[in-house]
C-alpha positions, 0 to 999 in steps of 0.5 A, spaced: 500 500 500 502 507 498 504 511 503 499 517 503 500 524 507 498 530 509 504 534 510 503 539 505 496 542 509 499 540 516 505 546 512 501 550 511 497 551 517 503 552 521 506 558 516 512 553 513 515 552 507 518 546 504 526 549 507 523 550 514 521 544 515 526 541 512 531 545 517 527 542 523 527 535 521 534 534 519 531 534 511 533 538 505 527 542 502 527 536 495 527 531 501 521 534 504 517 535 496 519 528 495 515 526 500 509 531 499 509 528 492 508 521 494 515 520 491 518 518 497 517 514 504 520 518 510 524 514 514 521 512 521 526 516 524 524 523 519 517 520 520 517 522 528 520 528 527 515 531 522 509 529 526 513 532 532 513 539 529 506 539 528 505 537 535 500 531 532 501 522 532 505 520 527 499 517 523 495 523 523 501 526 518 501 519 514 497 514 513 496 507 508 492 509 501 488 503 497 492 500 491 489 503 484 487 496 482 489 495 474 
């Protein structure tokens, strides 16, 4: 199953670009666009640290999608 998120509106909301929650977490700015494209998965570690900028549980910032089915 894909990984899917919510970090773009989480960012948002809490005034944050991409190089700002990338300095925050450890991560550069093309890391943190990987990830809010859906294009990669964060590390359980990153995961942590994100969810842990937002003040919110980790599966409230990632979460599991269905497969499209071919």
């Amino acid at each position: 199953m894909p990984l899917g998120n919510r970090l773009k509106e989480l960012r948002a909301a809490k005034g944050l670009n991409q190089q700002a929650l990338g300095t925050l977490v450890g991560a550069s700015r093309q890391t943190i666009s990987l990830i809010e494209r859906g294009d990669y998965n964060p590390s359980i570690t990153l995961a942590l640290r994100i969810a842990k900028v937002f003040e919110t549980p980790v599966d409230e910032v990632f979460y599991l999608t269905e497969e499209e089915k071919s």
